[in-house]
N, C-alpha and C positions, 0 to 999 in steps of 0.2 A: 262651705258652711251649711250646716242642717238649716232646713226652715225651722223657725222658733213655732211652738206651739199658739194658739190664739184663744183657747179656754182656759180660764183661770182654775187653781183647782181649789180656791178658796173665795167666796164671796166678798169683796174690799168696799163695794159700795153699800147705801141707807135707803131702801125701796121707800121712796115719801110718796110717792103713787102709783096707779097704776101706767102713768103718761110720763111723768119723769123721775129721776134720781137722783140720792144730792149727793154732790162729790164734791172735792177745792178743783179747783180751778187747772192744777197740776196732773192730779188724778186724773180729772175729763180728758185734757191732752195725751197723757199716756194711754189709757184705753182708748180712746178715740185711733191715735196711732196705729196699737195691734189690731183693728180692723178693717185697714185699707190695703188695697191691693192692686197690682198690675194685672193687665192680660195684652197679651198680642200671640198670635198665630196659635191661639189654643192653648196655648198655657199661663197659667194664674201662680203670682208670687206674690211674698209680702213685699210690699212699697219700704217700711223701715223695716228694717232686721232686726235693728239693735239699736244702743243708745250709748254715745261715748260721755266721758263726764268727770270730769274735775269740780270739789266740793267747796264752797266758804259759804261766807252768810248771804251769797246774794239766791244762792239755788239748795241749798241743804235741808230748809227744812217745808219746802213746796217740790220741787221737782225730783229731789233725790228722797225725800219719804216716798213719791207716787210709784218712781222706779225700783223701792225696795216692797210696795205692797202688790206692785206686779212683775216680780219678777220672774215667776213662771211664764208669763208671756211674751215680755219683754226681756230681753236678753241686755245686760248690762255689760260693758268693757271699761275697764278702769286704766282711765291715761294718765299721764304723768306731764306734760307738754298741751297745750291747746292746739298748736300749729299743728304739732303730729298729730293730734287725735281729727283736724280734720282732712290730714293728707290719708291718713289709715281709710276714712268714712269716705272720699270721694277717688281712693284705689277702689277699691271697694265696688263703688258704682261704676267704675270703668270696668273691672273685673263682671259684673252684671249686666252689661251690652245697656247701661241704664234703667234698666228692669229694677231696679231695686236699689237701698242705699240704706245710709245710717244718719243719727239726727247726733248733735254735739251739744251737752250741757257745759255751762260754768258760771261762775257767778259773777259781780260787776268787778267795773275797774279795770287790772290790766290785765288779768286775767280770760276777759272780753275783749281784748286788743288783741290779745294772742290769735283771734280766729282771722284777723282781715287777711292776713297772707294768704290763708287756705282756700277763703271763700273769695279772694280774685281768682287762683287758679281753676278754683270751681265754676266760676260766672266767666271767666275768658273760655272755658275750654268747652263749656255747655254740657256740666257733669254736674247731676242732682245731688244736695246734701242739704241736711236741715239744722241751720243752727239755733240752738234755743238760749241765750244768755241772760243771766239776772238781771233787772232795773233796778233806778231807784224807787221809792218806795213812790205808790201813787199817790198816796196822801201827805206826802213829804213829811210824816210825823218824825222821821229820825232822817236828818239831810243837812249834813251829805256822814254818810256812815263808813266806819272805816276806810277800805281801801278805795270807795266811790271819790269818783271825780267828778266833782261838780263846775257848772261851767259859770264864769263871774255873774255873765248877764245877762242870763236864761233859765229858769228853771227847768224845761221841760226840756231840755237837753242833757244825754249822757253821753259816755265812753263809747256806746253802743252806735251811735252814731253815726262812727268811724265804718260800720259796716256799710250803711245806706248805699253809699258809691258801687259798693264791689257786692255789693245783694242785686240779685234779678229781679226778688221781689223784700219788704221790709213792714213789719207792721209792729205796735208796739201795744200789747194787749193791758189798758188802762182801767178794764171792765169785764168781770166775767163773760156778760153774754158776747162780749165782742170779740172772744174766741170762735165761734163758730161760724160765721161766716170769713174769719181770719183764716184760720185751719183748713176752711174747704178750700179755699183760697191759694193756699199755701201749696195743696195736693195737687189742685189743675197747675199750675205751674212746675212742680216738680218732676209734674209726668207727661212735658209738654214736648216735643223732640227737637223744637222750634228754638223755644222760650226758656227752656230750665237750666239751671245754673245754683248758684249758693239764693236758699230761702231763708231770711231771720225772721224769729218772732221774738223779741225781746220781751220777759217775762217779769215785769216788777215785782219785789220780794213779798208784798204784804198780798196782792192779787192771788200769785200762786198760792197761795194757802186760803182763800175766801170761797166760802161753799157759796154753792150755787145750785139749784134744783133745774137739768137738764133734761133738755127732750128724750126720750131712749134713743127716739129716730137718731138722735149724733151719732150714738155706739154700732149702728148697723151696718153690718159689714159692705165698702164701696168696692168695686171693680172698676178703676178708671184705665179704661183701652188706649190703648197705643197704640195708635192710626199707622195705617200705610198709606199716605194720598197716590192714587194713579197719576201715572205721566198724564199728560198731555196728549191725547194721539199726534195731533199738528208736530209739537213738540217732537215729538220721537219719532215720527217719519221724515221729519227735517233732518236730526240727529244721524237716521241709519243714511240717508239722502249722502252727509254730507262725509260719513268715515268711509262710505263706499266711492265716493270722487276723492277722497286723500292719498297723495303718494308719500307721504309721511307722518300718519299721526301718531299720536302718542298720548295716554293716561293715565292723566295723575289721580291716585287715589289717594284720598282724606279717612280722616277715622270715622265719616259716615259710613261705610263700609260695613267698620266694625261694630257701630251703632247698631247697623240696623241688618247684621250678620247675613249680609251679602257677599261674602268669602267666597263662593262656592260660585255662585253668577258671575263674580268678576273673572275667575277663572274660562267658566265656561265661555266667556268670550272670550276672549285671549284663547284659550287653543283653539278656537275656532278662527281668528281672527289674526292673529300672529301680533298684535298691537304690541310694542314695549307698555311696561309700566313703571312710572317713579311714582315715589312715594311721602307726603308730607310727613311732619312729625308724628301726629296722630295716624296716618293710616300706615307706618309702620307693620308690614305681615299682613297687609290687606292681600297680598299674592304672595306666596311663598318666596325664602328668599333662595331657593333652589330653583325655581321654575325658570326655564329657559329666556320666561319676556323680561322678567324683575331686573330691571336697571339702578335698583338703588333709592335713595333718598336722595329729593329736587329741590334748588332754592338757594339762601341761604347757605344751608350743611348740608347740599346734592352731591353728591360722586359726578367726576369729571364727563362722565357717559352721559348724568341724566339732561345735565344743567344743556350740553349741548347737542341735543337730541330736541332737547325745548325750545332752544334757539334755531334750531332750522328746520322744526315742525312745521309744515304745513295746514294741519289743526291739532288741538289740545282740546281733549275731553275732559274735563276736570267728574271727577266722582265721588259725591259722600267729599267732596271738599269748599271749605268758603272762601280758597284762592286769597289767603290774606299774604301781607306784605313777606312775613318770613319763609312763606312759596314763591310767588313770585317774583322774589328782589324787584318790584315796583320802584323803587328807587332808583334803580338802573336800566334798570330796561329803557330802550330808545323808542318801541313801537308796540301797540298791542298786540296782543294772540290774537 
């Protein structure tokens, strides 16, 4: 996919001064958007590409006017399904080594329920995606509206709520200005290599339409870097210490790997080094599956080779992996690595 342009070619915003502009609240977010970006090892992309989005009253006439008055910059994809649009937006960012992703509108109700499946797999698997769903209204002048679900005995609870669990991060914008430090918020987390998983910013219907006169400084275009932190020296002299006394080791590669597009490194040990490699779910293709060391997929759904190769390792290097249970059958195992 081309990178989306970031200069609008028609002006959408009301210059109110020369310090800020008035936009709603929607508009801010979507421009705000096309001007963030990634960098790591030199190169710079856009943070969101695009914008998935299914229409009602909870997002049509705030967040889908904003994406129709920029849509030269903003790249729009019209779904059909919520769960798909955001298994589409967190391929997406797997397909971009997380360099990049897409954000997912819809309005309230069940339509916002649709997104919890996607953004567990998103927050389990530590794949950035932004989801943005209708509220209800902040001033409760119309509550509960249509398809909204209201909760008996609470007012400040919606549908949207259901995401809290399975968001990495959650905030529910009640106030225009409390978009921006929400939004900046929302970025350091998404671009976090750590921390990011599914982001909601739940969007109530009357807010996203309420102007508000914004700093420019918001619209300025951000480069948030993706860190490489250094080993450890201690750390990795220990490490080369201890594959060099092994008369059996063996590593397991995780989709950190592929995160952080060490394909090429991991090889270059292994022919150096002659180590087998298994392979979790995610680091699938962390080594070819031609190359002489690649023993398959460990765990759980390992090949008969890897599972026992793991079991009379003498040490396990685990790589770009967080060794969780459907690696390690922790359940069954008698002793640790």
């Amino acid at each position: 996919m081309s990178e989306p342009s970031t200069t609008p070619s028609t002006t959408q915003d009301t210059a109110h001064s020369d310090a800020t502009v008035r936009l709603t609240v929607a508009q801010a977010l979507v421009r705000f958007l096309t001007a963030q970006y990634t960098e790591r090892d030199g190169r710079r992309r856009r943070l969101i590409a695009g914008t998935w989005g299914v229409f009602g009253h909870g997002n049509v006439a705030g967040v889908g006017q904003a994406l129709v008055e920029y849509a030269d910059v903003m790249p729009y994809h019209q779904g059909r399904n919520e769960q798909a649009m955001v298994h589409a937006a967190v391929g997406y960012a797997r397909q971009c080594g997380r360099l990049a992703t897409q954000a997912v509108t819809t309005s309230i109700g069940p339509g916002a329920t649709n997104l919890v499946t996607g953004a567990a797999l998103a927050t389990i698997n530590r794949l950035p995606v932004l989801l943005l769903p209708g509220d209800y209204f902040a001033t409760h002048a119309a509550d509960p509206l249509l398809q909204q679900l209201e909760h008996p005995v609470a007012a400040d609870v919606s549908v949207n709520d259901t995401l809290r669990p399975v968001s990495r991060w959650f905030d529910r914008i009640t106030r225009p200005e409390a978009l921006i430090p929400a939004a900046l918020h929302a970025m350091r987390v998404l671009t976090d290599p750590a921390e990011t998983g599914a982001v909601t910013l739940a969007l109530p219907q009357d807010v996203q339409a309420e102007a508000f006169d914004w700093p420019r400084e918001f619209f300025a275009e951000r480069v948030w870097h993706i860190r490489r932190p250094a080993p450890d020296p201690a750390e990795l002299a220990a490490a080369a210490d201890a594959i060099r006394s092994a008369a059996r080791p063996l590593i397991v590669a995780g989709g950190g790997v592929h995160h952080s597009a060490a394909e090429e490194a991991l090889k270059a040990l292994v022919d150096a080094t002659g180590i087998p490699v298994a392979a979790t779910q995610a680091g699938k293709g962390a080594l070819r599956h031609d190359h002489p060391a690649d023993v398959g997929g460990i765990g759980h759904t390992g090949t008969a080779v890897a599972d026992h190769l793991a079991r009379t390792a003498d040490l396990v290097v685990g790589v770009g992996t967080r060794s969780t249970d459907f690696t390690t059958a922790s359940g069954t195992r008698t002793s640790a690595s």
